[in-house]
N, C-alpha and C positions, 0 to 999 in steps of 0.2 A: 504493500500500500504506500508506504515512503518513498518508494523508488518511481511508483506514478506520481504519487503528488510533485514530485521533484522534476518529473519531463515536464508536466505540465506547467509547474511553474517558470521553467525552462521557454515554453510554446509560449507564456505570454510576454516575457522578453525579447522574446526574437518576431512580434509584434509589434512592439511596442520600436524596438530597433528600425523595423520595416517601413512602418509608418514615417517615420522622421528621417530615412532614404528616401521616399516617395515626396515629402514633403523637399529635400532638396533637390531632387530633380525637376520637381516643378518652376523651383526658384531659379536654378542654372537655364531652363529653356525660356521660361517668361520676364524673370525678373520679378514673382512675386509671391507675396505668401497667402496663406488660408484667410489671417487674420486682417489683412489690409485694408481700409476702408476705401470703398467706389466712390466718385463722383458721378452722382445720378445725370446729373448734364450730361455724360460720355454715352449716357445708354440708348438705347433706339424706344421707340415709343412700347413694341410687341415685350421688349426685357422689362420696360416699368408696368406693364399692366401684369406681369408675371409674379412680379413681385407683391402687387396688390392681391394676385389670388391667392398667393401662399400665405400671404398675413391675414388676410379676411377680411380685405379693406373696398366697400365698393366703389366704382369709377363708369357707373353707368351716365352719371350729369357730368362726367367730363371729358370734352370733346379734344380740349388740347391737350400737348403735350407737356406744359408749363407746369398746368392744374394736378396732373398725375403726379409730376417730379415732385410738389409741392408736397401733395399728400403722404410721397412716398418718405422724405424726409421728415414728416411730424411723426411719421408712426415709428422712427428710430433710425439709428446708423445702419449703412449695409454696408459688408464683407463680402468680399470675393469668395469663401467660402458659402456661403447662403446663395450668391450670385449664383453659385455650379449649382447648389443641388435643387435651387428651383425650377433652372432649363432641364437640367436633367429629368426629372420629374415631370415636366411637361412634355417632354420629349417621348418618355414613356409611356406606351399606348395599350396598357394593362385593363383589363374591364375588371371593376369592380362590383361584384356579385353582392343581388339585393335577395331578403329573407322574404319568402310567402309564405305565410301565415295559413295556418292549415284551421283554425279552429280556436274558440276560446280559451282554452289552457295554454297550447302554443303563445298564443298572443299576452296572455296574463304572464307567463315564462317568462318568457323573453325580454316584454315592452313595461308594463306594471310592476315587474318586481326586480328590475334594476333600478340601484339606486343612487347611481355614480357616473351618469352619460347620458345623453339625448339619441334619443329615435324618430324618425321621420318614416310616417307611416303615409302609404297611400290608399283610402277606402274605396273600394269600387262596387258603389250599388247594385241591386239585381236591376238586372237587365237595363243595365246602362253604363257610357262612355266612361272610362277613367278623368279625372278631372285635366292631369298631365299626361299628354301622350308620350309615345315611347321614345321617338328622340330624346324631348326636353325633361324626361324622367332620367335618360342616360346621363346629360350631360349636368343634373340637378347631381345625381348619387354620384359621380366623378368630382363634385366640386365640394359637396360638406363631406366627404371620406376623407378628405384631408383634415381635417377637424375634429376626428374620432367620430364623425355624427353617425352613428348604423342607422340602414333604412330599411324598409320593407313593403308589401304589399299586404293589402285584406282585402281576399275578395267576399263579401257578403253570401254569395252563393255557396259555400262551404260551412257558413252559420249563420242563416236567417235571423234566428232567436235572437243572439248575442247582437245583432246589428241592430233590429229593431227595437231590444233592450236600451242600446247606448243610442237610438235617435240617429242614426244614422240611414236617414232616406234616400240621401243624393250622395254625391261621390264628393270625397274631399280629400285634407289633407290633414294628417292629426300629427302633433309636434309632441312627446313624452319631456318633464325636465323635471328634475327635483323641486321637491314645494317648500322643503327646509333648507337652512344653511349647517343641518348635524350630518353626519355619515349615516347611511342607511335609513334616513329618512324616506316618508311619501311620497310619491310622482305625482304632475297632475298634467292633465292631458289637456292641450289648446288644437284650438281647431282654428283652419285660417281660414278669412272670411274676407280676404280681398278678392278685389275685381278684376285684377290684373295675371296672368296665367305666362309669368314671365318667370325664366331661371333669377335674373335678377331682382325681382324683386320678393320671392320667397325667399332667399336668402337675407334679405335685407328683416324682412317678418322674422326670420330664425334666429339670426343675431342678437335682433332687439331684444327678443323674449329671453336671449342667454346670456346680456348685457345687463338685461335688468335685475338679476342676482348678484351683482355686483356694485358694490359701498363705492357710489360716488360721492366727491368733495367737490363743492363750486367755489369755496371762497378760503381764509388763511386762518379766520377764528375756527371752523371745523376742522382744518388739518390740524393746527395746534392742538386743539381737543380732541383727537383722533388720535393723534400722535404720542400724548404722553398718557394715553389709559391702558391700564392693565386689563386684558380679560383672559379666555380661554385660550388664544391662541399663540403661539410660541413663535409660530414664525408667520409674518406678512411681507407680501410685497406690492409695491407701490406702484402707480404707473402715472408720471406726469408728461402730461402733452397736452397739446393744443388741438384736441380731436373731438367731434361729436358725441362720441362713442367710443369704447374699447374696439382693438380689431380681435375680429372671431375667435383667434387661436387663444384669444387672452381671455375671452370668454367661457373656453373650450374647459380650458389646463381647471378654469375657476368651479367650475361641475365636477371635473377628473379628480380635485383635491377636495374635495367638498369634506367640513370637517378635520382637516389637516393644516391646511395652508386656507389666508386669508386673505381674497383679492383688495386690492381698492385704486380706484380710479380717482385720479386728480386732476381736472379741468382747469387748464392755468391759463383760458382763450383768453379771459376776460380781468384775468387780473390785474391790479394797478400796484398793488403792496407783495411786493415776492421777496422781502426782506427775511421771511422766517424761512425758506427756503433755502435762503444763502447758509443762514444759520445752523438748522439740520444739513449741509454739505450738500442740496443739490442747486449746480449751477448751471448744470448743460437741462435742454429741452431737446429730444424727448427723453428721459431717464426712467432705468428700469431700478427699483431699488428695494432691497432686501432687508429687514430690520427681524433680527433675530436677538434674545436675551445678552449675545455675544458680542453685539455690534451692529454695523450696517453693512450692506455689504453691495458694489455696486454692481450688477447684472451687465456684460456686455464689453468688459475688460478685458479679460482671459481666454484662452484660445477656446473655440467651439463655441464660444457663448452670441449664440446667433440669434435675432428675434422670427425665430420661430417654433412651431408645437413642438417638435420634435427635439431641438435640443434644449428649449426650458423643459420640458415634462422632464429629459434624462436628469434634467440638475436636479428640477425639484424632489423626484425620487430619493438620488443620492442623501437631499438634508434630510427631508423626510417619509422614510420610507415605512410602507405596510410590511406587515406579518407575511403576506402573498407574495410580495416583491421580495423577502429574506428568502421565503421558504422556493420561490423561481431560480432565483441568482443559486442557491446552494444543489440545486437538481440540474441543473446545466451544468454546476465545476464537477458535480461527481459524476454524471455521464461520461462526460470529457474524461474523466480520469480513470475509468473501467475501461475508455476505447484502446486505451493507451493497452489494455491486455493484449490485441490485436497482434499489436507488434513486438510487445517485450518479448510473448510467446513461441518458439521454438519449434518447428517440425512439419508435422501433418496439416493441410492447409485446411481439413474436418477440427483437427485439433484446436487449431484456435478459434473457428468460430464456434467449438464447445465450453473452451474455458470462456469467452468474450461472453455467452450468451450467460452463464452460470456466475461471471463478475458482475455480469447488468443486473440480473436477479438477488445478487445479494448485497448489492452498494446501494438497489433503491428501496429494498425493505429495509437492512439497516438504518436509511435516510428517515422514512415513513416513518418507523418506531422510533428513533431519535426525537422526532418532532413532538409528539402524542404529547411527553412528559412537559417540551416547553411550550407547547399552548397551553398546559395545565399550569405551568407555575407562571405565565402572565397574568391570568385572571386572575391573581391574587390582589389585592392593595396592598401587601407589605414590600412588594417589588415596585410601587411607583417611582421611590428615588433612583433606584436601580435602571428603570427605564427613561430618565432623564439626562442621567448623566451618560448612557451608553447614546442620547442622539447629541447630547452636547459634544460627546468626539466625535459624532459624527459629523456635526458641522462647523466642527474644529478641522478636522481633516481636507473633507470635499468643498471648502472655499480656499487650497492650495491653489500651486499653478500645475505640480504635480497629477491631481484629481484633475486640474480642466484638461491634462492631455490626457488622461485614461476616455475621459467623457469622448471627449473627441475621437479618438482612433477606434470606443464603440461603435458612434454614430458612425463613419467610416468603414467600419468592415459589419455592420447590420444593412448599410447600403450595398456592399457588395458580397453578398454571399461565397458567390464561387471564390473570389482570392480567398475569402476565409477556408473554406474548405480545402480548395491546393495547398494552400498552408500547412495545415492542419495534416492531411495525409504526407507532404515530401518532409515533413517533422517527424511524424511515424515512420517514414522508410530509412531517413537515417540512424531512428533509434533501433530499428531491425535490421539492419546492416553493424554498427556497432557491437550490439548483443550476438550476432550471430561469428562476428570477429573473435570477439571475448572468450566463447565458449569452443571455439576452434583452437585457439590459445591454451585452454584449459583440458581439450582431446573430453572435450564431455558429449556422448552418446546422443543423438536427437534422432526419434522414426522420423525421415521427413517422408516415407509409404503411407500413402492414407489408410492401404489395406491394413499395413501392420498397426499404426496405430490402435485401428477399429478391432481389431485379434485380441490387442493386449487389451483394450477397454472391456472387449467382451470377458475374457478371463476372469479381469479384476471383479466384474459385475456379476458372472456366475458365483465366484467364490464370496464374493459378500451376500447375495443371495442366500446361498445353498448353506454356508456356514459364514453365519454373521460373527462367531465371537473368534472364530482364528483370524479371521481379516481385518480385527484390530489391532493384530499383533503386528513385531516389527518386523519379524523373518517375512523371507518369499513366499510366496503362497501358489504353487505348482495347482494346474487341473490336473482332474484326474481322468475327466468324463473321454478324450482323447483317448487315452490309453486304455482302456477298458469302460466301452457303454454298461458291460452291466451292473457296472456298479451307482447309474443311474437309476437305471429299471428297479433295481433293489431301493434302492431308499426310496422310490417313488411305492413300492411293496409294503416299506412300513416308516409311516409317517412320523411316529416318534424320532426317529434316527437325524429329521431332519435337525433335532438341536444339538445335536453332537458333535461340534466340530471336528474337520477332519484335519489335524494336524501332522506337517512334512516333517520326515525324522532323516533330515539333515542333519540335525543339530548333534544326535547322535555320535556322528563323527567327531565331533569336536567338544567333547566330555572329556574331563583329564584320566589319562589312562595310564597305569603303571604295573610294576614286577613286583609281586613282596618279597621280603627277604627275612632269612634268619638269623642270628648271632651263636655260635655255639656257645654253649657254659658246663661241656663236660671237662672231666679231670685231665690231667695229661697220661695217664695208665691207659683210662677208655679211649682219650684221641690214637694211643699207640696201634692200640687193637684193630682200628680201619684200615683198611687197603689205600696204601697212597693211589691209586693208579684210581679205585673206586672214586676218591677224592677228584681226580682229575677228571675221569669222566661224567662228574655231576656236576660239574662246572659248565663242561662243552654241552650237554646234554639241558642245562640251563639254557643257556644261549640259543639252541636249539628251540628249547620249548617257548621261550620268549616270543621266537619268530612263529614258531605254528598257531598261537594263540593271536598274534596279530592277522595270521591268513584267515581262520576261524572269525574272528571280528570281521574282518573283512565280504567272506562269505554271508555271515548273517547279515551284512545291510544289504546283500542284494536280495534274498529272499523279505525285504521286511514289507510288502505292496502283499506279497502270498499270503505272509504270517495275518495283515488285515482280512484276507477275505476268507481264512481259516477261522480267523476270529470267531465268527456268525455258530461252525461247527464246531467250533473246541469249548466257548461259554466257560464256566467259572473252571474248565480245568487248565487252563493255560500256565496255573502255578504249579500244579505236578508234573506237567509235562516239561518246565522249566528246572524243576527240582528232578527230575530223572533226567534231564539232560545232563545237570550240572555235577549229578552224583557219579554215572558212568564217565564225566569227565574227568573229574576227581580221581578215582579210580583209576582210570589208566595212568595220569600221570604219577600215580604212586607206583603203582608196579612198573611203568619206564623209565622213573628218574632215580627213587628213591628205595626201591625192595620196601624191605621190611622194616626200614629203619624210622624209626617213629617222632617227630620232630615237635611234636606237640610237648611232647614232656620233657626232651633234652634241649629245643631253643627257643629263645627268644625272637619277635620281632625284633627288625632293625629300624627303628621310628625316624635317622635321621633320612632314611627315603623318600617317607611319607609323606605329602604335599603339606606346606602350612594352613592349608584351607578347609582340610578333612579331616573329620573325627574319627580320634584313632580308635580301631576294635579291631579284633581277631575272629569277626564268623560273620559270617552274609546270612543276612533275614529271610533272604528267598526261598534257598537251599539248606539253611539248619548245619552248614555245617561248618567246619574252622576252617581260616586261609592257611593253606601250606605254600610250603618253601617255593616260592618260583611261580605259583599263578597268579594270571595277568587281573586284576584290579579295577574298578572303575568306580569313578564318582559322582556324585549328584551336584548341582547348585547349592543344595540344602547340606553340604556335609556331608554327607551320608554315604558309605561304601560296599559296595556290591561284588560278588566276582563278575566279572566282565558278561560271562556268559549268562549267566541269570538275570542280568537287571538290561542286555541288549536282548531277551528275549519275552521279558516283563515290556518294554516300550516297546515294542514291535509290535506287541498284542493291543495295542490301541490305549495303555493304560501310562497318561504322559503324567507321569504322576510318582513321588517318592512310598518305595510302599512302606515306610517310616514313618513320614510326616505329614505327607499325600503334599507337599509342595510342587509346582510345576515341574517339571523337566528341562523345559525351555525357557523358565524364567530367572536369570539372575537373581542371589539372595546378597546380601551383606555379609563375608565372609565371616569365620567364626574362631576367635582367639583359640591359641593353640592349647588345647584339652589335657590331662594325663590319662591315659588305660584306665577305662572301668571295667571292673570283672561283671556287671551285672548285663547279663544281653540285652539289646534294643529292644523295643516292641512297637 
C-alpha cells in the first residue's frame, strides 16, 4: 500500500512538473502567460459576446461594440486564460442531454427534492405545442448548462392527474430554486409568464429569479452595517461593481453554496461617498472579495482565479468544503492508487487484472467502512471546535499561491481528459518496466503463461477448498487429485473426511535424524574377555548399519502416498503394525551387529551426541522398547524421540501429530533447555 501511495504521489509531481513545461512553452511561442490580463479593445466583437455568455451577462440591447467592451469590463478583469477556455468551449459542439420526466415521483426525485440547484423544466400539455420549440429549446439547455442549471421535459401525457393537480393546462415553463437561504431547505416552483418566447429573454427571467436570493447593498451605511455583523456565516464574498445585476455564474455558485458561503452584491453605480471602501481595502471596481474570520482575501490575484463558474466553485470548495466533496476527492486518490496494482504486478496479463480487480474491491470497502464511523463522530456537538479549526487550515492553506496552482492545473487536466489519462498510463508503464528490471536483478521467478498462472491459481483454490486448515499453513501444498482421481471419488464417498486436512510429508525429511551411541562401563578383566577383531567388526558393521537405516528412511518416504491410502484398511492398527515392524527390526540388528551381547545392562548412553533440543530417554513410545547401540533416531518439534522407523511410519499413516504430546509434526515449538535422564517412561 506504501509503495502505491508513493507512485502516486510521484504521478502528481510529474503533473504538477508538466503543467508548468506546458505553461513555458506557451510563453516561449507567444510571449505570454495564463495569468495576463487582455485589453478588451484588442478583441473582435464575436470574442466579447463570448465572454458575456460565459459570465451570464446579457447583451441583447447592445448593438455596439463599445457597449459590450463596457459591460465586459464592469463585470471584472479578463485573462488570457479565461480568454482560451471560453473559445474553447464555444468551439465545442457537445449536445447537452435534457431529463424526461416519466411521471410524478420521477419528477418529485429529481426537481422537488433537490435542494442545492435550479431546474428548468418544460411542461407540454395534452394535446398541445411545447411552449419552446426544438431548436430554441437546444440552444436554451446549451446556454444555462453552463451554469449548473439541469433541464428537462414533462410531458402531461405520461400523468394527467399530476398535471391537472398542479394547474397545468397549457404548456409552459417551470423554473425549480431554493425558497430558503439554509442547506436542504424547500424549493418552490415559478412558472414564466412572459410574452416573449425568446432564448434571451428567458434567460434574462432565470437570472433575475437567481439574483434575487442574493443580499444586495445600494448605499455605504448598509455595507458598513453588513460589514461589521456577526452571524452564521464564516465565510462571505462580496461583489462590487457597477452592474444591474449579479452575472449568472455568481448567481449560480450562490444556490451551489447555499448555507455554506454567503453571497452579497454591492451596487457602487450610484455612489457618491466610496470612502468606507477605501477603508475596508477595496479600491479597484469591479472587485471580487473574500472576508473570512482570517482576513480578507482578494479573488482574482493568483493564478487560475478566473471570473468564472468553474474556477470560483473549485476555490470555493477548497475553503469550504462538504462531507460529499471529502468523501469524492478520497474515492478518486484510492482508485488511482489500487490502479497502480496494474502495473506494480508481475507476470500473467489474467494475473493482474485478478489482483487489480481484488485491490479495487478491497480499497473501496475499506474506504466505505472507514467513512461509516466518521459521519458518526461528526454528528456529534462535542466535535464542533474540532470542525472549525480543521477548515480554519483549511483556509489557511488554499489562499496560498501554492493551492492556486494545484487549483489551476485541476481545472487544466479536468479540461483535458485524455492528456490526463496518457499521463496516467506512460507513469504506469515506467513503473512496470522498472519493477520488472528490479526483479530481473533479483533472478525472482514470474509465470508471465497465463495458462500457468491459471494451473497454479486452480491448485491453490482446490486445496483451500478441499482442505481449508493445511492451506493456512506455511509449507507447499502439492495436489493430489492429479496423481490419483480416486482419491477424489473417495472423499466425495465420505463427507466427513472432507475436514481433515491433507497434509504433505515433506517435512518428514527434514526432522533431525541421528545414530545412538553407547559408553562402555565394564571392568578391564571383562573388556579383556572380547575379541579384539569382534571389536573391530562392530565398529564397520556400525557404519554399515548407519547407512542401511538411512536407505530404509529413504524407502519409507516413497511408499508414504501408499501408506495414506492403506490408511482407510489398516484403521486403529497402524501402531502394531508399526511396532512389529520396528520389533523385527530391532531384532535383526541385534543378531547382525551385536550377538548376544547385551548392552542394556553393560552401557551407557553417550548424551554428548544427543541434539540440545531433544529430550533425553532411552525407549520409543511406539515400539515399547529401548534404543540400542547404533539405531538410527529421530525427533519431533516437541522434543520428543522416536526410532526413526516407528515414528516415519506413525506420520505416514496420516497421524501429523506427537504421539507424546499430540503437538504438530510440522509445526515448530520453542526448543526445550537441556533435560537430565529420567528413569520414568513417557506417556
Amino acid at each position: 500500500m506504501w509503495l502505491k501511495l508513493f507512485f502516486l504521489l510521484l504521478y502528481f509531481l510529474v503533473l504538477f512538473v508538466l503543467a508548468r513545461f506546458f505553461e513555458a512553452i506557451v510563453w516561449y511561442e507567444t510571449g505570454i502567460f495564463a495569468t495576463q490580463l487582455v485589453d478588451p479593445v484588442a478583441l473582435s466583437f464575436k470574442k466579447l459576446k463570448t465572454i458575456l455568455e460565459c459570465r451570464g451577462l446579457g447583451y441583447s440591447g447592445l448593438p455596439e461594440k463599445k457597449d459590450v467592451r463596457e459591460l465586459v469590463e464592469k463585470s471584472g478583469d479578463l485573462m488570457e486564460g479565461e480568454l482560451y477556455s471560453a473559445l474553447k468551449e464555444e468551439e465545442a459542439s457537445e449536445s447537452v442531454s435534457s431529463t424526461n420526466f416519466s411521471g410524478e415521483m420521477h419528477f418529485y426525485e429529481l426537481v422537488e427534492d433537490t435542494k442545492d440547484g435550479i431546474w428548468l423544466v418544460q411542461v407540454i400539455a395534452n394535446d398541445r405545442s411545447p411552449l419552446v420549440g426544438k431548436i430554441h429549446w437546444e440552444k436554451m439547455v446549451k446556454k444555462v448548462s453552463r451554469f449548473g442549471i439541469r433541464t428537462g421535459t414533462f410531458n402531461c401525457s405520461s400523468d394527467p392527474r399530476y398535471c391537472k393537480r398542479r394547474g397545468w393546462v397549457r404548456s409552459t415553463l417551470i423554473m425549480s430554486v431554493p425558497q430558503t437561504s439554509t442547506s436542504k431547505g424547500k424549493v418552490m416552483l415559478k412558472e414564466y409568464s412572459g410574452r416573449k418566447i425568446e432564448v434571451e429573454h428567458i434567460f434574462k427571467w432565470i437570472t433575475a429569479h437567481a439574483a434575487s436570493r442574493i443580499k444586495t447593498i445600494y448605499n455605504a451605511e448598509h455595507l458598513k452595517e453588513e460589514w461589521n455583523k456577526s452571524d452564521q456565516y464564516w465565510v462571505k464574498i462580496y461583489l462590487f461593481a457597477k452592474l444591474d445585476q449579479p452575472p449568472a455564474f455568481f448567481s449560480a455558485l450562490s444556490i451551489k453554496f447555499t448555507g455554506r458561503v454567503e453571497f452579497i452584491f454591492v451596487n457602487v453605480e450610484n455612489w457618491d461617498n466610496k470612502s468606507y471602501m477605501t477603508d475596508i481595502g477595496v479600491c479597484n471596481m469591479p472587485s471580487y472579495i473574500l472576508r473570512t474570520p482570517e482576513g480578507i482575501y482578494r479573488y482574482g490575484n493568483h493564478t487560475g482565479e478566473f471570473i468564472s463558474l468553474q474556477a470560483m466553485d473549485s476555490f470555493l470548495r477548497s475553503l469550504q468544503p462538504e462531507v460529499n466533496d471529502l468523501f469524492v476527492l478520497s474515492l478518486v486518490l484510492v482508485n488511482l492508487m489500487a490502479w497502480m496494482d496494474l502495473f506494480i504486478t508481475q507476470g500473467a496479463t489474467i494475473k493482474r487484472f485478478v489482483v487489480l480487480i481484488s485491490t479495487l474491491g478491497t480499497y473501496n470497502s475499506l474506504l466505505i467502512i472507514s467513512w461509516l464511523p466518521v459521519l458518526g463522530f461528526l454528528q456529534l456537538p462535542y466535535l464542533d471546535s474540532f470542525y472549525e479549526y480543521s477548515l480554519k487550515l483549511l483556509r489557511y492553506s488554499n489562499t496560498t499561491t501554492l493551492a492556486s496552482w494545484v487549483r489551476a492545473d485541476w481545472m487544466f487536466y479536468s479540461s483535458h481528459p485524455a492528456l490526463f489519462l496518457s499521463t496516467y498510463l506512460g507513469h504506469g508503464l515506467l513503473i512496470d518496466y522498472f519493477e520488472k528490471k528490479r526483479r530481473r536483478n533479483n533472478n525472482a521467478e514470474v509465470n508471465a503463461n497465463n495458462l500457468e498462472w491459471l494451473s497454479s491459481l486452480w491448485d491453490w483454490y482446490t486445496s483451500y477448498l478441499f482442505h481449508p486448515i493445511a492451506s493456512s499453513q506455511n509449507f507447499p501444498v502439492e495436489s493430489d487429485w492429479d496423481e490419483d482421481p480416486d482419491l477424489f471419488l473417495e472423499r466425495l464417498a465420505f463427507p466427513d473426511l472432507w475436514l481433515h486436512p491433507l497434509i504433505p510429508t515433506d517435512y518428514i525429511k527434514n526432522l533431525p535424524m541421528w545414530q545412538f551411541k553407547c559408553v562402555g562401563v565394564q571392568s578391564e578383566e571383562e573388556m579383556s574377555e572380547g575379541s579384539h577383531d569382534i571389536e573391530n567388526d562392530s565398529d564397520i558393521e556400525s557404519t554399515d548399519t548407519f547407512n542401511s537405516e538411512k536407505e530404509v528412511f529413504e524407502d519409507n518416504q516413497s511408499v508414504v502416498h501408499s501408506s495414506l491410502e492403506r490408511g482407510s484398511h489398516c484403521g486403529t492398527e497402524a501402531c502394531s503394525c508399526a511396532n512389529k515392524y520396528c520389533q523385527s527390526s530391532l531384532y535383526e540388528r541385534k543378531g547382525r551387529s551385536y550377538g548376544s551381547y547385551n548392552t542394556n545392562e553393560d552401557m551407557e548412553p553417550d548424551w554428548l551426541t544427543w541434539p540440545a533440543d531433544m529430550l533425553q530417554c532411552t525407549e520409543c513410545v511406539v515400539c515399547l522398547e529401548n534404543f540400542e547401540n547404533g539405531c538410527l533416531l529421530m525427533g519431533l518439534p516437541c522434543g520428543h524421540v522416536f526410532h526413526q522407523n516407528c515414528i516415519a511410519m506413525w506420520l505416514a499413516g496420516g497421524r501429523h501429530c506427537c504421539p507424546v504430546c499430540r503437538w504438530p509434526s510440522y509445526k515448530k515449538k520453542q526448543p526445550y533447555a537441556h533435560q537430565p535422564l529420567s528413569n520414568d517412561v513417557p506417556s
